[in-house]
Structures are given as structure tokens and as C-alpha cells.
Backbone as numpy.savetxt, mean C-alpha at the origin, in Angstrom:
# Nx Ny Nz CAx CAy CAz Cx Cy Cz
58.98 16.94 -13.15 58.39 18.15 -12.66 56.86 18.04 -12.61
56.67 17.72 -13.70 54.62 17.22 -13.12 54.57 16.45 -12.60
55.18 15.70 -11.83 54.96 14.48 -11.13 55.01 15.49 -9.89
55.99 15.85 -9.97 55.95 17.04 -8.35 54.67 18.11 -7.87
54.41 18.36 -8.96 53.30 19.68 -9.92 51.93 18.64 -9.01
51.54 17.54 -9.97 50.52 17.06 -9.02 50.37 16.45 -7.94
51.79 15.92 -7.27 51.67 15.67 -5.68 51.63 16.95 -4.86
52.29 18.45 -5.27 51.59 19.33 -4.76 50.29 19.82 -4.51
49.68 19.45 -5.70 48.26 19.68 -6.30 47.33 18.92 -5.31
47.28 17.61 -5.03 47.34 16.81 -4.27 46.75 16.96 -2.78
48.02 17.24 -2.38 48.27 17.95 -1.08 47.21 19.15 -0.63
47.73 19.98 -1.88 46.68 21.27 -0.96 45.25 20.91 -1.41
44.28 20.14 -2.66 43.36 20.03 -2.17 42.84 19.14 -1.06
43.95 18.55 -0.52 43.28 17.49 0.59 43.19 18.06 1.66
44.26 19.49 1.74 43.94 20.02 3.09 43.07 20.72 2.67
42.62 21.64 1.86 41.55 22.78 1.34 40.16 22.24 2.30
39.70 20.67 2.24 38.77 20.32 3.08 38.74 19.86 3.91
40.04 19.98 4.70 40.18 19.54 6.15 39.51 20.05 7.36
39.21 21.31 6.91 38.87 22.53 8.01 37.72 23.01 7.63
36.51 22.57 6.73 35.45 22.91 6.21 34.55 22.14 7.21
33.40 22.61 8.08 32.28 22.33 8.45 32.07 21.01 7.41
31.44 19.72 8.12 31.02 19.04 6.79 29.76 19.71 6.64
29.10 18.78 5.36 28.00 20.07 4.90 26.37 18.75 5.84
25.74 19.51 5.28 24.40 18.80 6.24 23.67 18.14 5.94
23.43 16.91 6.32 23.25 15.95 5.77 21.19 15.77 6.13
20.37 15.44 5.01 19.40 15.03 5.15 19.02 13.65 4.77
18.57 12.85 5.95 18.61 11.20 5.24 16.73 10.70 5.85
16.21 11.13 5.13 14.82 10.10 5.09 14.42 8.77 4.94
14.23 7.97 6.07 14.07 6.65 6.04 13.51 6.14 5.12
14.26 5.11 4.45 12.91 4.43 3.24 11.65 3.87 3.99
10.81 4.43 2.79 9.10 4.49 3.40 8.46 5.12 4.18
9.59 6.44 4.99 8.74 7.05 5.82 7.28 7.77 5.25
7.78 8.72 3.98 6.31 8.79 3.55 5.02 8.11 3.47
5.45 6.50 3.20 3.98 5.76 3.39 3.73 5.31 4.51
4.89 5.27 6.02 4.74 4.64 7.00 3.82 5.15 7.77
3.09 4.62 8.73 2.17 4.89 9.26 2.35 5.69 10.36
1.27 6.63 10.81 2.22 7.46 12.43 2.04 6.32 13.75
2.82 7.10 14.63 3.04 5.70 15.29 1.97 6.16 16.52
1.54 5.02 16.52 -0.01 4.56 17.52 -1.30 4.37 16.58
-1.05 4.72 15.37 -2.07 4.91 14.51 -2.91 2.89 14.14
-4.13 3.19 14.30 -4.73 1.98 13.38 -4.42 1.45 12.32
-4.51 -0.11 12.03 -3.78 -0.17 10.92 -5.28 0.20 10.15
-4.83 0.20 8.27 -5.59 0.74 7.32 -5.71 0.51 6.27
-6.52 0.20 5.44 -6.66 0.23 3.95 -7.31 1.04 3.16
-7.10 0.96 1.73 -7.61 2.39 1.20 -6.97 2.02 -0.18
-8.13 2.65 -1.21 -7.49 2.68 -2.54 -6.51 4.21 -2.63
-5.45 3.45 -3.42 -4.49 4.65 -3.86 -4.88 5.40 -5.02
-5.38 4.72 -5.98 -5.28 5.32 -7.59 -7.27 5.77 -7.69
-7.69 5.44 -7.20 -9.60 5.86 -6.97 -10.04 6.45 -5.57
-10.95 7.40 -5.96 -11.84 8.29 -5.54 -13.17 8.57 -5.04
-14.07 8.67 -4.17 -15.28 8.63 -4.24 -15.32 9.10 -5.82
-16.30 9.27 -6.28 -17.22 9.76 -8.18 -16.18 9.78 -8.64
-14.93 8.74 -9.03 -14.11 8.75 -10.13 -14.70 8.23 -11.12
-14.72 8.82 -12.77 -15.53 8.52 -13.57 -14.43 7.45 -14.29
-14.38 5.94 -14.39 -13.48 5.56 -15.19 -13.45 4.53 -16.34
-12.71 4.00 -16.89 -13.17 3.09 -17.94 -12.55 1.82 -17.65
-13.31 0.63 -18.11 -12.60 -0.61 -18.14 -12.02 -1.16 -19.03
-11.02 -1.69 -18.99 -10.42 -2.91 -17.39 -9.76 -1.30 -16.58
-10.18 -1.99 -15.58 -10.02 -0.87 -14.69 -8.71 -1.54 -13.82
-7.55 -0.24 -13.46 -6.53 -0.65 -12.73 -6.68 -0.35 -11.56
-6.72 -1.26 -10.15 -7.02 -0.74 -9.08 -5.94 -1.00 -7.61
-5.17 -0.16 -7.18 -3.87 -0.50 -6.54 -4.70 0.06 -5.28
-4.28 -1.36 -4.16 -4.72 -1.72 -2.69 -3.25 -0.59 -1.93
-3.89 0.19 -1.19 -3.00 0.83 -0.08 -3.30 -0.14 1.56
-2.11 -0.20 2.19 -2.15 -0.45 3.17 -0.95 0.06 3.81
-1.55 0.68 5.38 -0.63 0.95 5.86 -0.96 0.43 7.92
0.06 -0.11 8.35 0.16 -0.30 10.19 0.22 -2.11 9.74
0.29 -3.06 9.15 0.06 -4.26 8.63 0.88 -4.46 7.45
1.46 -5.84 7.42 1.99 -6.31 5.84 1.27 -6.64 5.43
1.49 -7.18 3.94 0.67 -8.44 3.31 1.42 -9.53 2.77
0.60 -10.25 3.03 0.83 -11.80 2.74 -0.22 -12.64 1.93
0.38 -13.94 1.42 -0.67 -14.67 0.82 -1.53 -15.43 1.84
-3.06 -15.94 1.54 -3.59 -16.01 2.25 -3.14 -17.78 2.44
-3.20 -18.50 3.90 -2.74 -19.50 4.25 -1.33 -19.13 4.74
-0.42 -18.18 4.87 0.76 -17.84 5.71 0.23 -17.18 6.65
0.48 -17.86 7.97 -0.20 -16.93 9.13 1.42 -16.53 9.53
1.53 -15.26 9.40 2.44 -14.48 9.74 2.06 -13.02 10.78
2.19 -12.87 12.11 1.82 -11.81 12.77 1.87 -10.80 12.11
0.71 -9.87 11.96 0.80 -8.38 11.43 0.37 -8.73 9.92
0.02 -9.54 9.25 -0.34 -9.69 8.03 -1.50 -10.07 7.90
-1.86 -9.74 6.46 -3.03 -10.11 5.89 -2.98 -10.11 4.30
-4.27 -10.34 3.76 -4.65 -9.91 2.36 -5.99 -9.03 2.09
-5.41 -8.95 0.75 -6.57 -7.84 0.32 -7.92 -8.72 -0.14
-8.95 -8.04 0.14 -10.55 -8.49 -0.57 -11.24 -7.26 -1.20
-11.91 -7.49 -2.47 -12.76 -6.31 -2.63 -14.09 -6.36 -2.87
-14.93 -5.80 -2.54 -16.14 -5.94 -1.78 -16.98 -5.03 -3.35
-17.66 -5.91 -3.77 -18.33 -4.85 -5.03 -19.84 -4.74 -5.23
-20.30 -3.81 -5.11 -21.79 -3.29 -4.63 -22.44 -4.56 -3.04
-21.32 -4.48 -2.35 -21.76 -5.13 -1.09 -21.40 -4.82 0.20
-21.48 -5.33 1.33 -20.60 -5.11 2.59 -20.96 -6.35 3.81
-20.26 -6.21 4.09 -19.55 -7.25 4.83 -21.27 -7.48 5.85
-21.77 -8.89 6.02 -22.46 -8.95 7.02 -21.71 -9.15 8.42
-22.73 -8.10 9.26 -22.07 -7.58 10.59 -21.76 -9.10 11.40
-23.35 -9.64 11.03 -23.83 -10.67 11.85 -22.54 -12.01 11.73
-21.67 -12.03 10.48 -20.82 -13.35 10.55 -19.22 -12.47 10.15
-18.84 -12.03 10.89 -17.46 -11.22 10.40 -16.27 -12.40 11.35
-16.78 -12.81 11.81 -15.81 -13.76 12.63 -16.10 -15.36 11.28
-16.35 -15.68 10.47 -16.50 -16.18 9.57 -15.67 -15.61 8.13
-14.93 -16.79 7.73 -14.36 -16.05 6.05 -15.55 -15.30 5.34
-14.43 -14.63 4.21 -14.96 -13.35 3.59 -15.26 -14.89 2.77
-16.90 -14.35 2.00 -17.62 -15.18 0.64 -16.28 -14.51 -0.31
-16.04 -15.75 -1.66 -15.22 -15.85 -2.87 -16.75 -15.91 -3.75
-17.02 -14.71 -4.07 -18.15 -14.65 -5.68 -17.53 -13.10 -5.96
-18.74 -13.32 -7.25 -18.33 -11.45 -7.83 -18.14 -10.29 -7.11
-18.83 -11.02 -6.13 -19.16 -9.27 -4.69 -18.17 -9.54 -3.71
-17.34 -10.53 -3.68 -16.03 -10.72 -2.67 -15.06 -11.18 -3.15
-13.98 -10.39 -4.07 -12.91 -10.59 -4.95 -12.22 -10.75 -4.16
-11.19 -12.09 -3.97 -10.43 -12.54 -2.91 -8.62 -12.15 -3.68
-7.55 -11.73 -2.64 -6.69 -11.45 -3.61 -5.53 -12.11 -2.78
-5.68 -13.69 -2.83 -5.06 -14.26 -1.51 -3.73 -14.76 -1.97
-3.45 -14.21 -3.11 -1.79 -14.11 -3.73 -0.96 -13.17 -3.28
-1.30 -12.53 -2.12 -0.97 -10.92 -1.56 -0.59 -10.07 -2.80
-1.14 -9.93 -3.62 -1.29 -9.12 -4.32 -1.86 -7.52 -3.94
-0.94 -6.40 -4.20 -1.27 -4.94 -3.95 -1.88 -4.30 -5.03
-2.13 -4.78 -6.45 -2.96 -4.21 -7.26 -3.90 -5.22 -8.54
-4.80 -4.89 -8.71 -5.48 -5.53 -9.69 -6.24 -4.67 -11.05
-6.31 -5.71 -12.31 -6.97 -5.24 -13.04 -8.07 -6.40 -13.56
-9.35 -5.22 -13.01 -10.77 -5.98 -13.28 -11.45 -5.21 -14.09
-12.37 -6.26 -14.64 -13.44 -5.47 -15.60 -14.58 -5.38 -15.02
-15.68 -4.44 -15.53 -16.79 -4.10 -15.00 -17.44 -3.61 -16.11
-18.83 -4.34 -16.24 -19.56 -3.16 -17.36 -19.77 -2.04 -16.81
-20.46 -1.65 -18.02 -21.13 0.12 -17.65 -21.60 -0.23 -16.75
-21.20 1.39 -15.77 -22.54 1.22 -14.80 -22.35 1.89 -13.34
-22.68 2.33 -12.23 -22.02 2.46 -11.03 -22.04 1.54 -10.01
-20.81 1.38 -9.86 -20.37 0.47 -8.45 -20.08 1.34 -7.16
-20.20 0.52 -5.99 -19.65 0.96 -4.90 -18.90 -0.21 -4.51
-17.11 -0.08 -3.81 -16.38 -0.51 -3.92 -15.76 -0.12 -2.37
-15.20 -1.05 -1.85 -14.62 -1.39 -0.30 -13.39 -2.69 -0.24
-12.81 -1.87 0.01 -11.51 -3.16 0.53 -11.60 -3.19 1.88
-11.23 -4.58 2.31 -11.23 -5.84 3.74 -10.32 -6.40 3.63
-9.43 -6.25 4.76 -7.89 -6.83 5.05 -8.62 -8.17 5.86
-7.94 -9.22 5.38 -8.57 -11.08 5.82 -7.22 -11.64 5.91
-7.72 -12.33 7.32 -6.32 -13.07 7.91 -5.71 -14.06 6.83
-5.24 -14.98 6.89 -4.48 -16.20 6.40 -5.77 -17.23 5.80
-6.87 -17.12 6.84 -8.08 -17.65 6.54 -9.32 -17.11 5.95
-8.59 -15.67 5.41 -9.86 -14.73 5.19 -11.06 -14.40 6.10
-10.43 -14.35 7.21 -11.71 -13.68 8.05 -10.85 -12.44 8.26
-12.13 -11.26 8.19 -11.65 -9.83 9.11 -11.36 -10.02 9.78
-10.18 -9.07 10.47 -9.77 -9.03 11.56 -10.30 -8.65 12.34
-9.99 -8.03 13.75 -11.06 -7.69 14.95 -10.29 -6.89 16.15
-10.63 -5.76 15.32 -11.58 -5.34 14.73 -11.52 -5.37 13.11
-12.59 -4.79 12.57 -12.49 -5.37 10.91 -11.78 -4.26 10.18
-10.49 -4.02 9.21 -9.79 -3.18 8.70 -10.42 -3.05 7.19
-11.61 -1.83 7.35 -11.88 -1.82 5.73 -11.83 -0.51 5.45
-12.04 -0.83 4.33 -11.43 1.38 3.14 -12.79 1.78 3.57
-13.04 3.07 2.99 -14.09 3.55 3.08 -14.94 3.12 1.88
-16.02 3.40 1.92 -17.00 2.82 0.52 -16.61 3.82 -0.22
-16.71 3.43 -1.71 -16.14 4.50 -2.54 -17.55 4.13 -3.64
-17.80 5.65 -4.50 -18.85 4.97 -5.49 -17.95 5.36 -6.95
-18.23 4.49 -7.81 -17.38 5.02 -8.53 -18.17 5.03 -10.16
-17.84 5.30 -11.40 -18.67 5.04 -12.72 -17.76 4.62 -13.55
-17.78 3.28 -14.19 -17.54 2.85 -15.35 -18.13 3.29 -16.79
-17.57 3.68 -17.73 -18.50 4.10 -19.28 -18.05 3.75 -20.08
């Protein structure tokens, strides 16, 4: 008799949702939030800093990019690049078709690496990321963040 009991049981909930509207479905592409709009320039930009963020060191600093991948530098892969960070400097206009300089003022991050942690004494910096091909030259046109100033204490 319960064997009957739950093949009835069974039964009517399978029809119970036969005849129900299904319900409504919302499906958001992975990454649409960070994806870029479409026609848009590609871009870089710090995620976690601010123009006058007051902060302390070792400082954690995560590279945004969006319209471009990244890659390590020496894979020439279409649509890619790497990150550089530019510290109390900027890019001379006059040689941008030339690699980005590797010293303190052109932190090269040609492991495609999306975040770093650097130290800095006290003090204020101004700070710019530069997307660099396979060979570390800007691209062309040149893809950089905005200057940001920031304070270490």
C-alpha cells in the first residue's frame, strides 16, 4: 500500500508542474560587469587607488584593464599586452614608438601580472599605468590610466 501511496504521490506532483508558466529566468554573462561597452577604447586604470589616497606601505596595487588581454611580455598575441607603472614620471612623447625604460620610474610587469605589491617610502608619488606590447612599447595609440597622486606615511 505505500508503494501505491507514493507512485500516486509521484504522479500528481509531476503533473502539479506540467501546466505552470516556467518561472523567469535571469542569466548574466560572465564578466559582463567588467566587459567593456562595445566600440569603446581599450583601457587601463587602477582598481584598488584613487587620486589623494592616503596609504601605507608595502602597498597593494591591482592593474584594471578593460577592451585588451594580458599577456607576458615576449608573447605577441593580437589584443594583448602588459602592465608598466610609471612612478613620479611619464612617458617621453618624443620616443613612445621605443620600449618603456626598466628603472624605479618604469616598473615593468612582463609576467602579465594584474596586481602588485611595492614599497615606497614616505612621501607623495604620482603614479600611471602603460599597457606595452610583447616588446614593451606603447601601443598606438598609447593606452595609459590617468595620473593619480597618491601619499604613503
Amino acid at each position: 500500500m505505500r508503494i501505491l501511496a507514493l507512485i500516486v504521490l509521484m504522479f500528481f506532483l509531476a503533473a502539479c508542474g506540467r501546466d505552470a508558466p516556467p518561472a523567469p529566468v535571469s542569466v548574466t554573462p560572465a564578466g559582463a560587469d567588467t566587459a567593456p561597452l562595445a566600440g569603446s577604447d581599450p583601457q587601463v586604470y587602477f582598481v584598488n587607488l584613487q587620486h589623494g589616497d592616503v596609504v601605507s606601505s608595502p602597498l597593494r596595487i591591482v592593474f584594471g584593464l578593460s577592451g585588451k588581454g594580458v599577456a607576458p611580455a615576449g608573447i605577441d598575441v593580437e589584443g594583448t599586452g602588459h602592465h608598466h607603472l610609471l612612478i613620479n614620471t611619464e612617458l617621453d612623447p618624443d620616443r613612445l614608438g621605443e620600449p618603456i625604460p626598466a628603472d624605479d620610474q618604469h616598473v615593468h610587469f612582463g609576467g602579465g601580472q594584474t596586481e602588485a605589491v611595492i614599497e615606497l617610502p614616505t612621501g607623495e608619488y604620482t603614479l600611471q599605468l602603460v599597457l606595452g606590447d610583447a616588446a614593451h612599447v606603447p601601443f598606438s595609440p598609447s593606452i595609459e590610466s590617468e595620473r593619480i597622486t597618491i601619499t604613503v606615511q
